[in-house]
C-alpha positions as CSV (number, residue, x, y, z in Angstrom):
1,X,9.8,-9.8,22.1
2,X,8.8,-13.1,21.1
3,X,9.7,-15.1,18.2
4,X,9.1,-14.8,15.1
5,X,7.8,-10.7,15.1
6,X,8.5,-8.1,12.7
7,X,7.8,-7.2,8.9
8,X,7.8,-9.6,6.3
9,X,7.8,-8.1,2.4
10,X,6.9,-10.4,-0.4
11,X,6.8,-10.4,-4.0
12,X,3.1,-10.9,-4.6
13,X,2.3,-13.7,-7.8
14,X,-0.2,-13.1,-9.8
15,X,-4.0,-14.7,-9.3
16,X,-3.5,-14.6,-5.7
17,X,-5.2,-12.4,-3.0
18,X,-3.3,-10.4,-0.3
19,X,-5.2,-12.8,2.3
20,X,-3.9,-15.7,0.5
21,X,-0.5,-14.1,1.1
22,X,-1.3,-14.0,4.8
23,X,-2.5,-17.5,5.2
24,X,0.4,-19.1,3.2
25,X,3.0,-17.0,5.9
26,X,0.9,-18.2,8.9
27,X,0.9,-21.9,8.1
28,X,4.9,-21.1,7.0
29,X,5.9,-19.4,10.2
30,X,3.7,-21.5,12.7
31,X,1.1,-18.1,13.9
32,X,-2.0,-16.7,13.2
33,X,-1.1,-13.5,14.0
34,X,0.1,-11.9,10.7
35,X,-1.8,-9.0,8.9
36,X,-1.0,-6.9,5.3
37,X,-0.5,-3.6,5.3
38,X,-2.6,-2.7,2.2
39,X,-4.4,-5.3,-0.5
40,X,-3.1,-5.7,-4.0
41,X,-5.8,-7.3,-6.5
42,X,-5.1,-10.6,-7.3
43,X,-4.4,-9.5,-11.0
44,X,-1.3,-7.3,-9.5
45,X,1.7,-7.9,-8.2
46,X,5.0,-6.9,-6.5
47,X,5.4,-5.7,-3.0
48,X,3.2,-6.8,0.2
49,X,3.8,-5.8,3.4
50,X,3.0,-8.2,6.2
51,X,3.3,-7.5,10.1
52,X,4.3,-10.8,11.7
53,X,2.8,-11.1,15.2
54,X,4.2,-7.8,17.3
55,X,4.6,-6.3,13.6
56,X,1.1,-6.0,13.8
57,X,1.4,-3.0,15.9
58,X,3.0,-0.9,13.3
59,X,1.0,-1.9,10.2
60,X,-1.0,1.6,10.3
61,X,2.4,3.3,10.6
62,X,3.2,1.2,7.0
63,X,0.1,1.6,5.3
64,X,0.2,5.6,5.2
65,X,3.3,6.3,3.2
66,X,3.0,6.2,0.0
67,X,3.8,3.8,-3.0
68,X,5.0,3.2,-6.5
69,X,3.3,1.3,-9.1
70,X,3.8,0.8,-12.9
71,X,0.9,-0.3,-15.0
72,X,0.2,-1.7,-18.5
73,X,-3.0,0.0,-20.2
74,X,-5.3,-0.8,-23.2
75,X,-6.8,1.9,-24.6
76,X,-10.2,1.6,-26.6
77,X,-11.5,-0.6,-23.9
78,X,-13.6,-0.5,-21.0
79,X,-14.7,-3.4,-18.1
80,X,-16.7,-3.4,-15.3
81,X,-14.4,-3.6,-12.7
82,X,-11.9,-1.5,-14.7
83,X,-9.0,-4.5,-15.5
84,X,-9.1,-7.0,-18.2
85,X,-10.2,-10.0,-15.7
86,X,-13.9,-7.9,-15.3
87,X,-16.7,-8.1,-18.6
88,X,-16.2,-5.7,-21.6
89,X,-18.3,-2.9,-21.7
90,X,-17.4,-0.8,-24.6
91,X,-14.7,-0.8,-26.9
92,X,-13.3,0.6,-29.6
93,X,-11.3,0.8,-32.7
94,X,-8.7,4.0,-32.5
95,X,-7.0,4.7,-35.7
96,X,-3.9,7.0,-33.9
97,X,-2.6,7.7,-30.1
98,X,0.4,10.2,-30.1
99,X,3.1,9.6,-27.5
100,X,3.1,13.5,-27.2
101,X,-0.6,13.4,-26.5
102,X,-0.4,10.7,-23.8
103,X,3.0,12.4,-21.9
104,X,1.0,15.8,-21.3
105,X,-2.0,14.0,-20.2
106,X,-0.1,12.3,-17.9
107,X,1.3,15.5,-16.5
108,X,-2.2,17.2,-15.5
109,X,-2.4,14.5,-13.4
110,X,0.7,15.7,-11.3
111,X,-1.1,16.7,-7.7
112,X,-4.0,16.6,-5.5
113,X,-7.4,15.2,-6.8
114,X,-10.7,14.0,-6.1
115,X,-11.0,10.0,-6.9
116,X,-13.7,8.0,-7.5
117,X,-13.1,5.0,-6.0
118,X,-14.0,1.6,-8.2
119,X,-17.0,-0.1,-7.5
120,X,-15.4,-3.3,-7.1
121,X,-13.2,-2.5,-4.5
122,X,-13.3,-3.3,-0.6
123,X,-14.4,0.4,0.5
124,X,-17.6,0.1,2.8
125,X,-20.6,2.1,2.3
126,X,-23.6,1.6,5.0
127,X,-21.7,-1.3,6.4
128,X,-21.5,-3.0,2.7
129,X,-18.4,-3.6,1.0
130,X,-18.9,-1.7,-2.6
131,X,-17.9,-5.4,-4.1
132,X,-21.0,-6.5,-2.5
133,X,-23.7,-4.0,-4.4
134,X,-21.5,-4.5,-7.5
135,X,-22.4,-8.2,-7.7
136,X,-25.9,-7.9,-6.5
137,X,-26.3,-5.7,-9.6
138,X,-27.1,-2.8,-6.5
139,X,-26.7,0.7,-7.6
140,X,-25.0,2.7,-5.0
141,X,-23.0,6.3,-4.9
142,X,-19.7,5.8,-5.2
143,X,-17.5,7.3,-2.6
144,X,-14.5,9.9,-3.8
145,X,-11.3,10.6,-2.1
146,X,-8.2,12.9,-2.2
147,X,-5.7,11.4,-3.2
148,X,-2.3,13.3,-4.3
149,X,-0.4,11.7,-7.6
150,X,3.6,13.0,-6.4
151,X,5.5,11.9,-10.1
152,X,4.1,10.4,-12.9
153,X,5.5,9.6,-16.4
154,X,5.2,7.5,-19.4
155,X,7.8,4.3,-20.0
156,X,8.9,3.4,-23.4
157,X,6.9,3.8,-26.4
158,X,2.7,3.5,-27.5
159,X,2.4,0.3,-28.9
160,X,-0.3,-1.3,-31.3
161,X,-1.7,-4.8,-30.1
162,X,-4.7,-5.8,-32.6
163,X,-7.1,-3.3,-32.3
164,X,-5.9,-1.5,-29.3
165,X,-3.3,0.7,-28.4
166,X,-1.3,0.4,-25.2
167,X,1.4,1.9,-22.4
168,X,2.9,1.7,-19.4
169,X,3.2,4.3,-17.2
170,X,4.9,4.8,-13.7
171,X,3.4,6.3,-11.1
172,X,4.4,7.6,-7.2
173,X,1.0,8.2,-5.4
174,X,-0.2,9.1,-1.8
175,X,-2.1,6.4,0.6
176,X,-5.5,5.4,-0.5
177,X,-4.9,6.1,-4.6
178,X,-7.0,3.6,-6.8
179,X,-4.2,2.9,-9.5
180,X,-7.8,1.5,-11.7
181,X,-9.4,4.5,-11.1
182,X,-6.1,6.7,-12.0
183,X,-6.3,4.4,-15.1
184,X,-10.0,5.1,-16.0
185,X,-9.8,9.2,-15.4
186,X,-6.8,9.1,-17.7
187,X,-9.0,8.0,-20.6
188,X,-11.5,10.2,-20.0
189,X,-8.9,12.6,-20.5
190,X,-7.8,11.1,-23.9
191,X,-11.2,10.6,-25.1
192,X,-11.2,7.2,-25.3
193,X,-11.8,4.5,-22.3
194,X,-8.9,2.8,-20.5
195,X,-8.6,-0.3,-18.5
196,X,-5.9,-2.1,-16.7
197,X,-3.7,-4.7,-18.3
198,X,-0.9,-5.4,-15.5
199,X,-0.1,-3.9,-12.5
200,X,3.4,-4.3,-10.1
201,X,3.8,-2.5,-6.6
202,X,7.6,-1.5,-7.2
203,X,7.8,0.3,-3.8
204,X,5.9,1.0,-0.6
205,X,7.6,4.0,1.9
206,X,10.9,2.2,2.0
207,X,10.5,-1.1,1.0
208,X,11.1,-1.6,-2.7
209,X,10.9,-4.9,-5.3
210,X,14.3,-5.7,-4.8
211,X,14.4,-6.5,-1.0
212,X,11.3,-8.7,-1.0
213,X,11.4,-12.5,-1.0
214,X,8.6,-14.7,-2.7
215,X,6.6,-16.8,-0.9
216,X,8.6,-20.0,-1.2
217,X,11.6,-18.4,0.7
218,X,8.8,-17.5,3.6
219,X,11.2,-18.2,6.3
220,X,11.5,-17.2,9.8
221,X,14.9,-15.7,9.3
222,X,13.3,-13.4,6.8
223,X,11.9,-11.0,9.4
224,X,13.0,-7.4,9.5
225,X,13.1,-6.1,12.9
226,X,10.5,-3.9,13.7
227,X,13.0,-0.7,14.6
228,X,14.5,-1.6,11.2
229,X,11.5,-1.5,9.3
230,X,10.9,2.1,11.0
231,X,14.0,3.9,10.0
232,X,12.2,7.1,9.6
233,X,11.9,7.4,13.1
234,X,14.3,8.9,15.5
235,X,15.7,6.3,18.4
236,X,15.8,6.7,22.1
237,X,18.3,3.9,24.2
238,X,17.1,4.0,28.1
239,X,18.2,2.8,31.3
240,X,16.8,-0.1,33.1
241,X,14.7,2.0,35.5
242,X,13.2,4.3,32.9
243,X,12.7,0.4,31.1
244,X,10.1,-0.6,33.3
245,X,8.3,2.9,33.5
246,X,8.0,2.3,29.4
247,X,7.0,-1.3,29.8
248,X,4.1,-0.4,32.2
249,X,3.4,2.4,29.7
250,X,3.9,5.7,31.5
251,X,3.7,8.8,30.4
252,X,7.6,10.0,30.6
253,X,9.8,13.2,29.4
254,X,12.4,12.8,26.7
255,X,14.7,14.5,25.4
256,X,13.9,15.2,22.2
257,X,11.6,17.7,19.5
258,X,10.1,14.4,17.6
259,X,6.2,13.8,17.9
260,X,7.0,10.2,17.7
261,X,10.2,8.4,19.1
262,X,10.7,4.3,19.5
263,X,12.2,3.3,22.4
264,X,14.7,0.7,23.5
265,X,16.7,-0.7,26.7
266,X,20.2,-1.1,27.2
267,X,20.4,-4.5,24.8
268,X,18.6,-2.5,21.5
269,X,15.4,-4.4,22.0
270,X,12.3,-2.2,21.1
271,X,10.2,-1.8,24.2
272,X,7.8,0.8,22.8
273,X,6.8,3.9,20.2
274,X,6.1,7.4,22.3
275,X,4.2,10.2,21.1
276,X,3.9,13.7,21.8
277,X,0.8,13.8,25.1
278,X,-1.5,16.0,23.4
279,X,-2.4,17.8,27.5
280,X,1.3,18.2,28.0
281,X,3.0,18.4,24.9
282,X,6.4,18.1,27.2
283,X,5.5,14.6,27.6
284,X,5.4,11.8,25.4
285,X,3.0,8.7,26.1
286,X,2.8,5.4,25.0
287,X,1.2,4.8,21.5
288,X,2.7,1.1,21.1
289,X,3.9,-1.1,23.9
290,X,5.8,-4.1,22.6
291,X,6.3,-7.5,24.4
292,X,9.3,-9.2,25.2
């Protein structure tokens, strides 16, 4: 492959957009091909997953594992776009908020359920991003999803701040789960609004906090390999002549059960990612082809 392709994870900063991310790494690395594999807000931060050039090719294979977030909330207080950065809609002045009370709440919220998805957010309704008809003052029906909340619990104690109360919670959710909107159904549950103090993306599939860099150490030698960044997936070394058949994208046999296999010559270089050839499921044919 040529230089300068695989995954890049960064430690997002705060006040910056995922697409500010991106055009930082580009004018780092010297491409324009680099893409993120899911948008933080700019209020949020923590980990970003970029595909660098050929890393491109796998970013819908990163974006649909799941992730883990903790957030800071404020209870007694509600904004427009459901964080403290939108305009205050309602608030209010709570006298008590039991620790016990807020733990089983947290708990019903263990498994599958139907989200509403924030109005300011990038999902696109007739062709319009739902930001759009929030700033135009548009009414429009907001879209819900099913999303799946895998662990959730509640860190430290409730605290007081002025006249609001507040916790953080930590939370392991499926693809697609508004952490906002997880936020705002919560306090509909306590009986009291809810909005969105801090965010952090501590982990996405298996890339956590730890391993990523910030974006001052943006460096080429940073790079994962792609077939490192896809450890999940089960390996497949061929010969040279079976090589070429994977280069010009054949549809081949292999010796495996997997649905999905990456393959790679004689040196380890990644030529391609099979999957199972839905008219003959003893096959396997080419879902990525990678250059070298």
């Amino acid at each position: 492959m040529y230089m300068q392709s695989g995954i890049l994870v960064i430690n997002k900063e705060k006040n910056m957009t995922s697409r500010d991310v991106v055009n930082i790494a580009c004018k780092k690395l010297g491409t324009k091909h680099i893409g993120h594999t899911g948008t933080l807000d700019p209020i949020a931060t923590g980990v970003l997953v970029l595909g660098v050039n050929e890393g491109c090719k796998v970013i819908d294979l990163l974006t649909s594992v799941s992730k883990v977030y903790q957030a800071e909330v404020i209870v007694g207080l509600k904004t427009d776009t459901l964080d403290i950065t939108g305009t205050i809609e309602e608030e209010y002045n709570i006298e008590n908020l039991e620790k016990e009370k807020v733990e089983n709440i947290l708990k019903t919220f263990k498994g599958k359920y139907l989200q509403e998805v924030p109005k300011y957010s990038a999902i696109h309704v007739n062709g319009k991003r739902l930001y759009e008809y929030a700033r135009e003052n548009k009414e429009v029906e907001l879209p819900k999803r099913k999303v799946e909340i895998f662990d959730i619990k509640l860190l430290d104690e409730i605290k007081k701040e002025k006249n609001y109360y507040s916790f953080s919670f930590i939370a392991h959710v499926s693809k697609g789960t508004y952490i906002r909107s997880l936020i705002r159904d919560i306090g509909s549950k306590l009986g009291y609004p809810c909005t969105m103090k801090n965010l952090i993306r501590i982990k996405q599939g298996n890339f956590s906090l730890e391993e990523a860099i910030s974006i001052d150490d943006i460096k080429e030698d940073k790079i994962i390999k792609i077939v490192d960044a896809l450890q999940e997936y089960e390996k497949l070394i061929v010969d040279d002549e079976v090589a070429k058949k994977v280069e010009n994208g054949s549809i081949l046999s292999f010796n495996t059960n997997s649905d999905m296999v990456l393959i790679l010559n004689q040196e380890n270089d990644l030529l391609a990612i099979y999957i199972r050839y839905d008219k003959d499921t003893s096959k396997m044919k080419p879902y990525k082809v990678f250059r070298r």
